[in-house]
One Martini backbone bead per residue (centre of mass of N, CA, C, O) as a GRO file, in nm:
protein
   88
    1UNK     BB    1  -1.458   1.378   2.154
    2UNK     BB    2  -1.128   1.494   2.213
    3UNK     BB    3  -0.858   1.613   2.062
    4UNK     BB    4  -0.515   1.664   2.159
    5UNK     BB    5  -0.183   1.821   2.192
    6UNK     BB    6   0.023   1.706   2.408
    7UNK     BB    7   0.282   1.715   2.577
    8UNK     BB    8   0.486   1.453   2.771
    9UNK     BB    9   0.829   1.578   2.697
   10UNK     BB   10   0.750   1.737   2.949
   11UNK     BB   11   0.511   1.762   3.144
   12UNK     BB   12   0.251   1.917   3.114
   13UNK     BB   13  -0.013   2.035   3.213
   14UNK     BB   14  -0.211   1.928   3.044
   15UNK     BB   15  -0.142   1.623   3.095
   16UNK     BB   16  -0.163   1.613   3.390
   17UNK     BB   17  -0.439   1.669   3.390
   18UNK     BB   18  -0.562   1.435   3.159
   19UNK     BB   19  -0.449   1.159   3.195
   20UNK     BB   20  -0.669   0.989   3.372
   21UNK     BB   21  -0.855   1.019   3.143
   22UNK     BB   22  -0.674   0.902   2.878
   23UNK     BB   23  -0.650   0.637   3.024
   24UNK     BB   24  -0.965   0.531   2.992
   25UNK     BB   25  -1.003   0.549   2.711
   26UNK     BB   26  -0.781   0.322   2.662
   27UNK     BB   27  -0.852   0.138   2.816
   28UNK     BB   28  -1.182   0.081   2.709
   29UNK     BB   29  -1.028   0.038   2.419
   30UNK     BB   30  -0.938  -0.248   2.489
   31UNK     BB   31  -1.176  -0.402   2.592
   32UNK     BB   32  -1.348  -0.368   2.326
   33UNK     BB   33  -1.179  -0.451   2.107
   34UNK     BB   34  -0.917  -0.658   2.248
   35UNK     BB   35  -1.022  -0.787   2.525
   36UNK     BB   36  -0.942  -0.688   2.767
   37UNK     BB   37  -0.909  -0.688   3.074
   38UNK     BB   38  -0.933  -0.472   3.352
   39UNK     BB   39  -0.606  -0.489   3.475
   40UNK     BB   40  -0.544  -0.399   3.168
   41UNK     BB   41  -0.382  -0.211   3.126
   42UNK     BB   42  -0.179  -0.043   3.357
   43UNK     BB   43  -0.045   0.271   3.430
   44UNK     BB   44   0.273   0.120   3.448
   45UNK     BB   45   0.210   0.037   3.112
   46UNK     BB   46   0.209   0.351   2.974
   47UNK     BB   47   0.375   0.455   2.761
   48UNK     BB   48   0.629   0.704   2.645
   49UNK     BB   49   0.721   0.838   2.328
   50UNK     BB   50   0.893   1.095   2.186
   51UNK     BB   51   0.822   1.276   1.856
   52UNK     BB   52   1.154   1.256   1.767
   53UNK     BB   53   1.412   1.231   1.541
   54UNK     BB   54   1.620   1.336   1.770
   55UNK     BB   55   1.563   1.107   1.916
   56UNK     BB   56   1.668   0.808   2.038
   57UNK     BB   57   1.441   0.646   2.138
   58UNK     BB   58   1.291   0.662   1.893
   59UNK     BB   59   1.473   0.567   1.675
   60UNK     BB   60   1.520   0.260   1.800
   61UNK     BB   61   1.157   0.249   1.798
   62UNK     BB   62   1.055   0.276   1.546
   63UNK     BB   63   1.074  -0.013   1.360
   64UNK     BB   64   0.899  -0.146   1.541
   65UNK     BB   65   0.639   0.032   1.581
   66UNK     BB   66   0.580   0.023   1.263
   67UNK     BB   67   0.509  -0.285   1.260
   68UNK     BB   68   0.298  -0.297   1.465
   69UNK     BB   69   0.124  -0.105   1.348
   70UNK     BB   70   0.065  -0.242   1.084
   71UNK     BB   71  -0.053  -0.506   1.204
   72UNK     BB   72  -0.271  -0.377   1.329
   73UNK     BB   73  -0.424  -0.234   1.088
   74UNK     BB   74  -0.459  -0.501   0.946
   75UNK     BB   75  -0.639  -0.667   1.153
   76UNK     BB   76  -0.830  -0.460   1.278
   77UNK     BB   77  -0.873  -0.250   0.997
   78UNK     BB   78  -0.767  -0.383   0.693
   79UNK     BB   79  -0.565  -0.250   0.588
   80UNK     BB   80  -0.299  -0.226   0.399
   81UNK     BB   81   0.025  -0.172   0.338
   82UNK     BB   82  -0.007   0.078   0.214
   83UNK     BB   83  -0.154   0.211   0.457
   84UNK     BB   84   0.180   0.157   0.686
   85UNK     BB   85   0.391   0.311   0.638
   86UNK     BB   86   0.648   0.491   0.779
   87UNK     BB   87   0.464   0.776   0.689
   88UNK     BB   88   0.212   0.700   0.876
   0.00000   0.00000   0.00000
């Protein structure tokens, strides 16, 4: 497994390439800690938001991310709520 952070808005060409790719490991990780079925999520439910505070769609659904964020830490990996804070 190979991590990059390639921009994604605009999409890079890094990013236009590697999609297909990502977007499997991400399926495939889905199906077996989540039990997704294999039809979800679909490729056209694969949402990308910018990660830059100056960015209006960030900010709007920042609190709500961090949220979600937090209670998937602590549900499926035992996180505490001390390490869900919104600086992580």
């Amino acid at each position: 497994l190979k991590v990059r952070v390639v921009r994604s808005s605009p999409p890079s060409s890094q990013f236009k390439a590697t999609f297909q790719e990502s977007y499997q490991v991400y399926k495939r990780y889905q199906m077996v800690i989540h039990k997704d079925p294999p039809d979800k999520p679909t490729i056209n439910q694969v949402r990308l938001v910018p990660v830059s505070f100056e960015d209006p769609q960030f900010k709007s659904s920042f609190s709500q991310s961090a949220t979600l964020f937090a209670k998937y830490q602590m549900s499926v990996h035992k996180d505490t709520p001390s390490d869900c804070g919104e600086n992580e």
